[in-house]
N, C-alpha and C positions, 0 to 999 in steps of 0.2 A: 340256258334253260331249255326243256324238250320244249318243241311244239307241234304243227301237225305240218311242219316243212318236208317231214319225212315224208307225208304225201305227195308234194308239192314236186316235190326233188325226183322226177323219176328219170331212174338213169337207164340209157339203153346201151344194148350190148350187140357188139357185132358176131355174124357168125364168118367164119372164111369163106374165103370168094374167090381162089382161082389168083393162081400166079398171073393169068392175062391182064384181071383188072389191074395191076400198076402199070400198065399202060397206059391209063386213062390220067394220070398225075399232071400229063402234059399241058393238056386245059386248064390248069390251076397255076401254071408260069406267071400269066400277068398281076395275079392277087401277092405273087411272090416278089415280084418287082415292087408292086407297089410299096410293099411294108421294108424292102432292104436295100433304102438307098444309100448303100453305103458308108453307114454308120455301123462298126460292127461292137461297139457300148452302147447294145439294146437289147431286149428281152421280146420274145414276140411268142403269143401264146394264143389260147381259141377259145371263148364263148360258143355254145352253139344256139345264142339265140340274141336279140338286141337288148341292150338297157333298155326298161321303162320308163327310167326317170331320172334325173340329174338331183332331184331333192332328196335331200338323206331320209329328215322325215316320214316324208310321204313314200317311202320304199317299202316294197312287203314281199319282191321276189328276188331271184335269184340266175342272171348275172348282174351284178352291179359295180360302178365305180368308186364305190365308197371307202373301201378298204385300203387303196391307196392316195384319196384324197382329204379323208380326216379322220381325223385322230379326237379322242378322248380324252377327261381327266385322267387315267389310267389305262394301263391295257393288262391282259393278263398272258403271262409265258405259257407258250400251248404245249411244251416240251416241261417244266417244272409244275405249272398251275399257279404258279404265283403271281400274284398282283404285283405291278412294276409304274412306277413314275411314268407318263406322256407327255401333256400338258402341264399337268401339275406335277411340280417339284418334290411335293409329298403331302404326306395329311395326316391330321391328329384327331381322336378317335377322344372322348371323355370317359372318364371311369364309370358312368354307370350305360356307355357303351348308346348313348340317345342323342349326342351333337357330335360330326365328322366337321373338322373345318382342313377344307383344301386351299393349298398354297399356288399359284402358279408358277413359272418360271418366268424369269426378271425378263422383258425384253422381245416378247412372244410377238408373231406377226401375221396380218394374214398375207393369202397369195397378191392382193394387189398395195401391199407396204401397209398399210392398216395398221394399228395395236392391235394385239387382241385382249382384254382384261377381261376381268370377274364380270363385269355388264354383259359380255357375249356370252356367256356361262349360265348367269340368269337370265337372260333373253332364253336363251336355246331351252333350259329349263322351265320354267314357268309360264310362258309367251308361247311354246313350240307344242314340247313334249306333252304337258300337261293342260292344253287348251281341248277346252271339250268342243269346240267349232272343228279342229284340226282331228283328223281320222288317224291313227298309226298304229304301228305293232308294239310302241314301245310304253306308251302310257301305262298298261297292264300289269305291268314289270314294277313302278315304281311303288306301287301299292304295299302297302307294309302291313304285314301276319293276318290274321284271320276275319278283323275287321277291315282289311282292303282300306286304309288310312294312306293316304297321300304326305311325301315328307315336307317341311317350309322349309322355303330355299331365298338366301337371301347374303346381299353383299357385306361384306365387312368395311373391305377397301377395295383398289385397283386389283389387288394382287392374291386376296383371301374370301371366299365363299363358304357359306357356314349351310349346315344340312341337317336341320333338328326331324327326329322319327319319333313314336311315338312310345317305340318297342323294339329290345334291343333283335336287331335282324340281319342275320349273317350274312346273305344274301347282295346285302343292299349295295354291295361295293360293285356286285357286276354292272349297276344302275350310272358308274361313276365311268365305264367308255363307252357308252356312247357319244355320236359324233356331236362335235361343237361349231353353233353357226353361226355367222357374222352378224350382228345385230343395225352395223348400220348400214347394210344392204338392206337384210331382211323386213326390218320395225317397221317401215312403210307398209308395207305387205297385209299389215295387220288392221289397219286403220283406211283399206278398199278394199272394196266388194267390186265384184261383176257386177253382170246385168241377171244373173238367178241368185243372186242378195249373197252369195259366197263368199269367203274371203279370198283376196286375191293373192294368198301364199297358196292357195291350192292347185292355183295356175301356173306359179312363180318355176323356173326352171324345170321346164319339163324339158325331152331330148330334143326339141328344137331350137332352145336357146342357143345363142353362139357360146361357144368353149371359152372365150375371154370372158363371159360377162358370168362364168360359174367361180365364185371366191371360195378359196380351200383352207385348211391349215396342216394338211400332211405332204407327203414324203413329195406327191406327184401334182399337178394340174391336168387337167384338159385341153389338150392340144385339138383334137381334130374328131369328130365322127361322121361318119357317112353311113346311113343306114344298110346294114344287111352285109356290110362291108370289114369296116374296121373301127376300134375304138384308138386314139392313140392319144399319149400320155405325155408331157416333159417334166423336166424335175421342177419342185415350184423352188423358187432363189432365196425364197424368205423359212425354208422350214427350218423348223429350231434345232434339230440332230446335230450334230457332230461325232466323228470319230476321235480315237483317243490321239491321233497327233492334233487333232482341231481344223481337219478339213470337214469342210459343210457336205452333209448327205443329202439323198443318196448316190452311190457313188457312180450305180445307171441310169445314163444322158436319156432315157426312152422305152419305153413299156408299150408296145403293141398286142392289142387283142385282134385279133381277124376271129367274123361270125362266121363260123364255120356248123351250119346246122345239118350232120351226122357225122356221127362216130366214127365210121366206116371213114369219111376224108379226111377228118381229124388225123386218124392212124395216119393214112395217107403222106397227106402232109409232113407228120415228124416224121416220119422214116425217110423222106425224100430232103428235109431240113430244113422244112419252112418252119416249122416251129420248135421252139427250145424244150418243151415239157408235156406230158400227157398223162395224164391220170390211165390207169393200168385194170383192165378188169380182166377176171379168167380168161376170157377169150383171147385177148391181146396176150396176156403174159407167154406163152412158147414161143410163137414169133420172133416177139422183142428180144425175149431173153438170146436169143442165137444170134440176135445182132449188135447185143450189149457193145463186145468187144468193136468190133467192125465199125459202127456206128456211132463210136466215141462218145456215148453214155452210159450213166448209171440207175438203174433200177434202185429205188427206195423202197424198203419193204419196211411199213412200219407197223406189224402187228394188226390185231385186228379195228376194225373202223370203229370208230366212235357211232354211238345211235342203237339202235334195236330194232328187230324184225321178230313178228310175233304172229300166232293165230290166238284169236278170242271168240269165246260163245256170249251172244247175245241174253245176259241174267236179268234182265229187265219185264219183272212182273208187274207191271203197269198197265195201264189197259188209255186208249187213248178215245172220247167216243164212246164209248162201251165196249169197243172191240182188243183182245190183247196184241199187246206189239209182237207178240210171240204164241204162234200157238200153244197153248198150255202143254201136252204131252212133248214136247219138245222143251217145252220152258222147263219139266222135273226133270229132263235127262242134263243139261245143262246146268242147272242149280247144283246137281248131286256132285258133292266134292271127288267120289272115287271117279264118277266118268269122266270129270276132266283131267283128271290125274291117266286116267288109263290110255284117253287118248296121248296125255301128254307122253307116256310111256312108247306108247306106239309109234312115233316118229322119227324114223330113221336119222337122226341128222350125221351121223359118220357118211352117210349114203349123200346127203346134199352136197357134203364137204369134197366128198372125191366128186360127184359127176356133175352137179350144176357148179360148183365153185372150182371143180377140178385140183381139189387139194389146197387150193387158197384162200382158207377160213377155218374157222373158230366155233365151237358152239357158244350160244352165251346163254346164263345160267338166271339171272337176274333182270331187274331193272334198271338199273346202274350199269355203264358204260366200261366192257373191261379194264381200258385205259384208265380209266379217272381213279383216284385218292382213296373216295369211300367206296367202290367196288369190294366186294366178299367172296374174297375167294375158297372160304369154307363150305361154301354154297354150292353145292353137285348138282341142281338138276336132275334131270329125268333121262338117264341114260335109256338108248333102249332095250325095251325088254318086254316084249311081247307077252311071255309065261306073266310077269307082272299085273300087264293087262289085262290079260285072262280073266287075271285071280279077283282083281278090284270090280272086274265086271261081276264076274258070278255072284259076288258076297254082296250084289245092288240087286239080284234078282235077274238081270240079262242071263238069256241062254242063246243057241244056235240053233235052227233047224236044219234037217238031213240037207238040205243044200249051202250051208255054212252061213245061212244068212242071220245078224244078229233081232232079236227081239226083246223087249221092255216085260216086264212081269205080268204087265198087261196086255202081252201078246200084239203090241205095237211094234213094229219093223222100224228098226232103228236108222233114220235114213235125214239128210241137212242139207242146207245149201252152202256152200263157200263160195266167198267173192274175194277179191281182186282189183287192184287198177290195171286195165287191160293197156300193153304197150310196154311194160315191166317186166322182159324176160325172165329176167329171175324169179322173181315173185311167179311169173306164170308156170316157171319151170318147177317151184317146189310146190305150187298149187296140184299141180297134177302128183307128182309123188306122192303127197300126204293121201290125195285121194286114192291110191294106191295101196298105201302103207296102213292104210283104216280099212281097206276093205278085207287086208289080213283079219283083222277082228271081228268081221262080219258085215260093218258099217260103211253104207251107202252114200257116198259123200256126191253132190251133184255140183260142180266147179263151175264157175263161170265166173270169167275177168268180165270186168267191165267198164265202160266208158268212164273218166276220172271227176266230170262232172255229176255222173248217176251216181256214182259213188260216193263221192261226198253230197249228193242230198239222203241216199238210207245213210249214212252213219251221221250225220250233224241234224236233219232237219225231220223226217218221215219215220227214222229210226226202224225202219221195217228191212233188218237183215236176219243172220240167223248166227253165220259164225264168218269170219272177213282173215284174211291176212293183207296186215301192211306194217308202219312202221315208224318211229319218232328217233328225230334226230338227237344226240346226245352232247354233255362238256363234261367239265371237270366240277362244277357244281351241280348238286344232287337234286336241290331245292324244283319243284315238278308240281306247284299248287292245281295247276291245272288239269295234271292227271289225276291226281292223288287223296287232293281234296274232292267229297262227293259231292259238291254243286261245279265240280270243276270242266269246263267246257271237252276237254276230250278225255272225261271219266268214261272210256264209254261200251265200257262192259254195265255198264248199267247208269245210264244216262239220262241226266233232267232236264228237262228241256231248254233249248236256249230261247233267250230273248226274242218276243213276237211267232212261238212257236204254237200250238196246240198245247194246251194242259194235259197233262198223264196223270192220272186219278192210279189210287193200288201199287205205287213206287214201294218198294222197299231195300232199305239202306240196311245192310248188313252186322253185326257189329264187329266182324274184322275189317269191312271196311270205315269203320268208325276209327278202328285201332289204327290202322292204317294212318289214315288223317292227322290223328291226332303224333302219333311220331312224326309227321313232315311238319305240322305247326312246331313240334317241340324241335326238328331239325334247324329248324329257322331263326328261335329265337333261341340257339347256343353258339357262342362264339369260339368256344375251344373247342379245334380241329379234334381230335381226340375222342374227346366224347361227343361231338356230332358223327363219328364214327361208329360211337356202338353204339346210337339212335337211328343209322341209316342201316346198320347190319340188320337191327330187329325187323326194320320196314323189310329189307330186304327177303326175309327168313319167311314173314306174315306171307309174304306175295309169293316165293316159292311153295309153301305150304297150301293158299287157297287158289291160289293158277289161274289168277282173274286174266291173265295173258299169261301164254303159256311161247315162252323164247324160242328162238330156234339158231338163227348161226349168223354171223358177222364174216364180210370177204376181210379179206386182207387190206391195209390200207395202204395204193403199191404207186409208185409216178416215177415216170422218165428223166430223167433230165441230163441236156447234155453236159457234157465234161470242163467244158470255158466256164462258166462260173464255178464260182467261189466264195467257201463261205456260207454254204448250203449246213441246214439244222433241219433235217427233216423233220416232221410231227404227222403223228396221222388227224391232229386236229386241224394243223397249219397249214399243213401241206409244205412244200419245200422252198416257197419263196413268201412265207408268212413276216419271216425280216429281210424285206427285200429291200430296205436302207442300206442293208449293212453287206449287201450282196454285190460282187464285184465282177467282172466279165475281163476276162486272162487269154491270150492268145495262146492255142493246142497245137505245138506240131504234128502233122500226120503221118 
């Protein structure tokens, strides 16, 4: 599902620094030691920042250990999209599409010999996810269609969990991996509090717990952390995988994360081969690529990233106080569908594509993630086209004065502010472009990145921007209530207030975006792939037609990896050790 990670997630980018600096690798010997004690059936790769948390639950950013230490009723192929068996063995679905009952698999265990059954399942469920004492990212999620109804979840037997909804909802199966927790660790948890009346799952494994007292049910355990250092991983004895001759997965004795916080020793690092893998941006890719050969790896190029990057005008005629969130003469230039269309016209993205992404990217034309299923690719976008611009302008009343500067009918000088998360090279690289490429049409754009917590207080809280570029992360499922529906928390090209916020008197809700809405409810409750296709097309078409975000381009989704493993399925969702059960490490002669 999108959310507002794309914020969250900012990635930075190196510029070159001089043949000298590999000099400096030197200093980094003993971090290299430490992680390759000669075991060479092990994976070692980099975070550049510490886990926050050992509890799955209470997770909400990103690095974390979760993805190699538990598993779900299901998972989904980030290469196909298809929903696949984990924990459960499989699951039956009723004809009028309102009871899923899932099977487990005979014999499941946790990492310290444990059973694991349907009781862990409904624990994790109902006790965890869905406890309103318990804070998480994920309760939101299980909310069903428009009335936001909660599914009952309840045991059959040891081995079968039944999950009645209320309305049949497409969606609901991505609700089916997330992670599953031990319940006779955790159930005590429930029934103490601190000394600030809390419950004391809130406390429960945080990253200072020891590594043995963290119980798993996937591929890996917790061996070791040391803060700011390294994370390191062993295979847990009891995970349920198997290969097809029926050896126990997976098949790497060891998973090393070393914190490695910049980019810049990241590179470092795997070019000198302390580490196995690296995510790949414009800037790295010449480099690496000349040392593909030499260096005895392979560059994965998988097409463009999953997610979206977009510029939005602030359409929110609401007044907060009395005062509007939006100066008014600025609020008609923005409201008027040709100005945003003309600015959408006016942005170079062939220009982004060669010199901020240096050729390694994509325009993207939609909401929908090129990658994913329901993506339209009938859907052209706003190529550029300047003369285009022109014309949409003039036919709104904008003209030029003898110094090229643009004006509103009412002899208002057409002039906005853009913002930014400052620290986002990219994003800062096409901020200044666009202001560039706008002021071909007259229009005074006044840029400023900014700090990532001012940031998100104008767009979530104060709402006082004008027009922003940033970004939401994307999957292979469409379903986006959050963006899409108009009470939806990052609706917010025209946005209601959130919870404990000020009231906005003078809101008005469009009725394409009514239209809008109402094709993602109807997206939600169709089960046939098919025609949940020509229900996200329309959505699709509505959103290019009224440019409530106006798309701009997707990098390439590109990672290193060396040539000793095996077994590698890249994904630009998965990345290239997304089945790293099934991933086997091979000795390369040089």
């Amino acid at each position: 599902m999108n959310n507002f990670i794309g914020l969250q997630n900012l990635v930075t980018f190196m510029y070159k620094r001089g043949l000298t600096f590999i000099l400096t690798f030197l200093c980094f010997l003993p971090l290299t030691s430490c992680i390759t004690t000669g075991n060479t059936n092990q994976a070692v790769f980099s975070w550049i920042s510490d886990p926050k948390t050992f509890n799955a639950v209470l997770n909400s950013s990103s690095p974390s250990i979760f993805q190699y230490t538990y598993e779900g009723l299901i998972s989904e192929n980030p290469i196909t999209g298809i929903k696949e068996p984990a924990l459960a063995e499989g699951w039956d679905i009723s004809d009028d599409q309102l009871r899923i009952i899932f099977t487990l698999r005979e014999d499941l265990k946790w990492s310290d010999g444990e059973p694991l059954t349907a009781d862990d399942v409904v624990f994790t469920y109902n006790d965890l996810y869905l406890n309103k004492e318990i804070p998480n990212n994920y309760r939101d999620s299980f909310r069903i269609g428009r009335e936001g109804t909660f599914p009952k979840i309840k045991k059959l037997d040891n081995r079968r969990i039944e999950f009645q909804i209320n309305e049949p909802f497409a969606p609901f199966l991505d609700n089916a991996s997330v992670p599953i927790l031990p319940a006779h660790i955790l159930k005590k948890t429930l029934t103490q509090r601190g000394s600030d009346g809390n419950l004391a799952f809130l406390s429960t494994w945080g990253t200072d717990t020891l590594p043995e007292k963290i119980i798993v049910n996937g591929p890996y355990k917790l061996k070791d952390y040391i803060t700011s250092q390294r994370v390191i991983f062993e295979k847990n004895p009891f995970y349920w995988k198997k290969d097809k001759q029926g050896n126990q997965l997976p098949n790497i004795d060891r998973v090393v994360f070393a914190i490695v916080e910049s980019t810049d020793t990241s590179l470092l690092q795997f070019r000198s081969g302390s580490l196995d893998s690296i995510g790949i941006t414009p800037e790295y890719f010449p480099l690496l690529k000349r040392e593909e050969n030499r260096g005895n790896f392979t560059i994965y190029n998988g097409g463009p990233a999953y997610g979206t990057t977009f510029i939005s005008f602030n359409l929110n005629k609401g007044k907060r106080e009395g005062k509007p969130l939006v100066n008014p003469i600025k609020s008609e230039w923005f409201n008027n569908l040709n100005f945003r269309r003309a600015v959408a016209y006016a942005i170079d993205r062939p220009r982004i594509i060669n010199n901020i992404y240096r050729g390694l990217g994509a325009s993207q034309n939609t909401q929908i993630s090129v990658q994913a299923p329901y993506y339209d690719k009938s859907i052209k976008g706003y190529e550029f086209n300047l003369d285009k611009a022109r014309e949409l302008l003039k036919q709104e009343g904008f003209f030029l004065n003898k110094k090229g500067e643009l004006f509103d009918k009412k002899g208002n000088r057409v002039q906005f502010s853009l913002i930014t998360n400052a620290g986002n090279k990219i994003r800062e690289a096409i901020g200044a472009q666009i202001k560039e490429d706008l002021r071909k049409l007259g229009i005074k754009v006044d840029f400023s990145p900014l700090a990532f917590n001012v940031l998100i207080d104008k767009l979530s809280n104060s709402l006082d921007w004008e027009a922003h570029i940033i970004g939401f992360t994307g999957g292979n499922e469409p379903h986006a209530p959050n963006i899409w529906y108009t009470d939806g928390n990052l609706h917010m090209f025209n946005q209601k207030p959130q919870v404990g916020q000020k009231l906005i008197t003078g809101r008005v809700v469009t009725d394409w975006e009514k239209e809008i809405e109402q094709l993602y409810l109807a997206g939600a409750q169709t089960l046939d792939r098919e025609k949940r296709k020509e229900i996200y097309s329309k959505a699709q078409q509505l959103v290019s037609q009224y440019v409530p975000f106006i798309y701009l381009v997707n990098p390439y989704s590109l990672e290193a990896v060396r040539n000793r493993f095996k077994g590698i399925e890249y994904s630009p969702l998965g990345g290239a050790f997304w089945n790293i059960e099934n991933i086997s490490v091979q000795e390369i002669s040089e």
